[in-house]
C-alpha positions in Angstrom: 0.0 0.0 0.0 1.4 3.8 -0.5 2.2 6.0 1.9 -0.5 8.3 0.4 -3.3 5.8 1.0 -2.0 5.0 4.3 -2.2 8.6 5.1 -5.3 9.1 4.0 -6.5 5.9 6.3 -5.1 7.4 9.3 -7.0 10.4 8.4 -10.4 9.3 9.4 -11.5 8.8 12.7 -11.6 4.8 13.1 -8.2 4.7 12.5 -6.6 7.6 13.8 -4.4 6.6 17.1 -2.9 3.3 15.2 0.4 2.6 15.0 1.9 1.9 11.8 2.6 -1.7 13.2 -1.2 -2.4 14.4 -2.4 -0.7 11.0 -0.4 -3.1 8.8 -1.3 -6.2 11.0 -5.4 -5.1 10.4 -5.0 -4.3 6.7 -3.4 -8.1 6.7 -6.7 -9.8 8.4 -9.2 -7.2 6.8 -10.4 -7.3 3.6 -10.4 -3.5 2.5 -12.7 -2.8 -1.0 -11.5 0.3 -2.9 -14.1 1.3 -5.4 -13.5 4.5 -7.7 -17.0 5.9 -8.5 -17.8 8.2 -11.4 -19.5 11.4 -11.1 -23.8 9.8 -10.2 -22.7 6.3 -9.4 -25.2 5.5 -6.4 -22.9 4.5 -3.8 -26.3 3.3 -1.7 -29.9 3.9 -1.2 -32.1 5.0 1.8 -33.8 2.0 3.1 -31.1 -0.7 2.0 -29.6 -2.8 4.8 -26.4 -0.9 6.1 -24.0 -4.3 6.1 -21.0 -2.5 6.3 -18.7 0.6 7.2 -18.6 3.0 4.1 -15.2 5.7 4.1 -15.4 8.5 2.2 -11.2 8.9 0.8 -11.2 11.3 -2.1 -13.6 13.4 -4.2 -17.0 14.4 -2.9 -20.3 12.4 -2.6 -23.9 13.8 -2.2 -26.4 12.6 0.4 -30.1 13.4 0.0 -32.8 12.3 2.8 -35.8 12.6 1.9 -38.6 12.4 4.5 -42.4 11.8 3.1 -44.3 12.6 6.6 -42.6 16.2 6.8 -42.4 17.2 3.6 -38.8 17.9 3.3 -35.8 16.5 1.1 -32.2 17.2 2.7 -29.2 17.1 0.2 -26.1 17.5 1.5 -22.1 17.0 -0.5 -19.8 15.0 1.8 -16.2 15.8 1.3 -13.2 13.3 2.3 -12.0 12.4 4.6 -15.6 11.0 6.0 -17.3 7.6 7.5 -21.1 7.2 6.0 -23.8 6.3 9.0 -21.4 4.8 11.1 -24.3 4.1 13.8 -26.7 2.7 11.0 -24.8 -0.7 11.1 -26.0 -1.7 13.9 -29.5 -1.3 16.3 -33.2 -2.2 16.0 -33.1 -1.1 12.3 -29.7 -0.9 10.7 -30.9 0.6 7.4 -29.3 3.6 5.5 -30.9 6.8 6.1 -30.3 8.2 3.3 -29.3 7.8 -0.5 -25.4 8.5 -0.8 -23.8 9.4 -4.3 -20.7 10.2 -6.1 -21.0 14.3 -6.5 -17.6 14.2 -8.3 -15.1 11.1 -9.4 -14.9 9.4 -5.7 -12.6 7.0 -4.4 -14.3 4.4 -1.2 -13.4 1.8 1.3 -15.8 -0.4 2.2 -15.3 -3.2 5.2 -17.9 -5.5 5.7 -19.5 -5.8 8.7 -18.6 -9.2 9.7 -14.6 -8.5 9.3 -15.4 -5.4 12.0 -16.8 -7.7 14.3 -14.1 -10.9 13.6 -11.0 -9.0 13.4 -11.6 -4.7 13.9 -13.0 -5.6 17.4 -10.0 -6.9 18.8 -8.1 -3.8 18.6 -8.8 -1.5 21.5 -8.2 1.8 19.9 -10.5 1.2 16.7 -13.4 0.4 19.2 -12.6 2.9 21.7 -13.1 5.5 18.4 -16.0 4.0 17.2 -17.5 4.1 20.5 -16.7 7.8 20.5 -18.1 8.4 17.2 -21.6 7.0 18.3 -21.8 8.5 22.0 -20.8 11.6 20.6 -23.8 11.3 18.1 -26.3 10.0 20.6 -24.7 12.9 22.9 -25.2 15.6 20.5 -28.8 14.5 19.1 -30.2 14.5 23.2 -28.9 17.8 23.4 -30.3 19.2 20.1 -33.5 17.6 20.3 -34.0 18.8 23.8 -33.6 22.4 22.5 -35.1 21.6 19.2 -38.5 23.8 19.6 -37.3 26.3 21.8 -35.6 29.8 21.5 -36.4 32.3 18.6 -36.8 31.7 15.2 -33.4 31.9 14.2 -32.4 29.1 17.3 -35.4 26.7 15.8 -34.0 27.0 12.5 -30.3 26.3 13.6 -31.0 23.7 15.6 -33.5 21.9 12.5 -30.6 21.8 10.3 -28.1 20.7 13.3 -30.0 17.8 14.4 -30.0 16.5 10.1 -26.8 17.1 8.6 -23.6 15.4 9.2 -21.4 17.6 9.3 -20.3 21.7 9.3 -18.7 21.7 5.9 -20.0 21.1 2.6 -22.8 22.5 0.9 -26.5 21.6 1.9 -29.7 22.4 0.3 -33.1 22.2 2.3 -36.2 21.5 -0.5 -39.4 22.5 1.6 -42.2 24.9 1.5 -42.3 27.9 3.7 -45.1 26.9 5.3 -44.1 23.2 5.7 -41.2 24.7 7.8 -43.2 26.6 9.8 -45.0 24.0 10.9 -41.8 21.6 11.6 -40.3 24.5 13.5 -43.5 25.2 15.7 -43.6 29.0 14.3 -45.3 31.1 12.1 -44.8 31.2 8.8 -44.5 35.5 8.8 -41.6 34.5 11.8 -39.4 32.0 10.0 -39.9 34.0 6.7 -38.3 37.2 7.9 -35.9 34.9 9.9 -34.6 33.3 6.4 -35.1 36.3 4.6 -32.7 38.5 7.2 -30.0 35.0 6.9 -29.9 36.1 2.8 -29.3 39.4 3.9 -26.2 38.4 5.5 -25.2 36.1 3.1 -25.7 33.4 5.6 -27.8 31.5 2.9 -29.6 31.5 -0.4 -33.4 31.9 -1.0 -35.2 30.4 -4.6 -38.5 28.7 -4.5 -39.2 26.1 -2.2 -35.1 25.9 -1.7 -32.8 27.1 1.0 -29.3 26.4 0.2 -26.9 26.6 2.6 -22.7 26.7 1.6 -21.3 27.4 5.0 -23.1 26.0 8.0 -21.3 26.6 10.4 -21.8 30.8 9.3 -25.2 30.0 9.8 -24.8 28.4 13.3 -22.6 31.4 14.4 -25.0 33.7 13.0 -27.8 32.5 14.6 -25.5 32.4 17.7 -25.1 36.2 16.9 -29.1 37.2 16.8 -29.3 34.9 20.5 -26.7 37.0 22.2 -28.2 40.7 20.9 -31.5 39.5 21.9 -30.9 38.8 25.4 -29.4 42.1 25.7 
């Protein structure tokens, strides 16, 4: 293996910790799939069984959720270094959550789900970070659900897009009606429309019809952050 792919491994989260020693005894025991995906290649689709651990290593690749009951379709572009649903591979229901795909040419590393357990278990440190990755989650979803419905308008709407994306960076584009949101966000429509419409002002996101799109979350977030702190003045 080269240097740069090793690199690259001990870039994401699972792995990072490893000696060079442990890393080239688990690459002898694990079978790692490299897969380079064209620009639309469907890497995998909500609702299929999640039977294994997906790593984002090069290029950029596009998740949309799309949820029926709310109205609402989430797309969000993933860029390396990144694990995909780490916590949907196991549980009650260990299904995808959403449909992931290849927003540019994308290099993968799959490991199936059956070598994690067999051989990736025995090593302390790769289980120790995995168990980080999925209390931090559960952590971070109890603590944004909790404050999901209250504060102002510009909290509710922060806190909607916190609890649903995966991550700060990348673009992400919200497809929902204004009045849909309201509702999701407990607010009036008048209330999350001037909210949005002040964001655009600030260049905090982008308005079109039935679309919010979103380059920088974490502006957003310290925007929002902003409004919180002059309110309480």
């Amino acid at each position: 293996m080269e240097f740069t792919m090793y690199d690259k491994l001990l870039q994401l989260p699972l792995f990072q910790g490893l000696g060079k020693n442990e890393f080239t005894q688990i690459i002898e025991k694990v079978k790692f799939h490299f897969h380079k995906l064209s620009p639309g290649t469907v890497l995998i689709k909500e609702g299929e069984a999640c039977d294994k651990l997906i790593f984002i290593l090069d290029g950029e690749v596009l998740s949309e959720a799309y949820n029926s009951e709310q109205k609402y379709t989430l797309q969000e572009t993933l860029k390396a270094p990144q694990i995909i649903e780490p916590y949907s591979l196991f549980g009650m229901k260990p299904f995808c959550n959403a449909t992931y795909s290849a927003a540019t040419e994308a290099g993968v590393l799959t490991i199936g789900k059956n070598f994690l357990l067999e051989n990736l278990s025995r090593y302390d440190i790769f289980m120790l970070n995995y168990l980080n990755i999925l209390s931090g989650r559960a952590q971070m979803l109890r603590q944004k659900t909790w404050n999901m419905r209250i504060g102002n308008t510009y909290e509710r709407i922060m806190h909607f897009l916190q609890m649903r994306c995966n991550s700060l960076c990348g673009p992400k584009t919200l497809l929902i009606k204004m009045e849909d949101f309201a509702d999701l966000l407990t607010d009036t429509r008048i209330n999350v429309s001037m909210a949005l419409n002040d964001m655009q002002t600030h260049d905090v996101l982008k308005l079109s019809r039935k679309k919010i799109s979103i380059n920088d979350l974490g502006k957003l977030i310290e925007f929002c952050q902003t409004k919180k702190k002059d309110s309480e003045k």
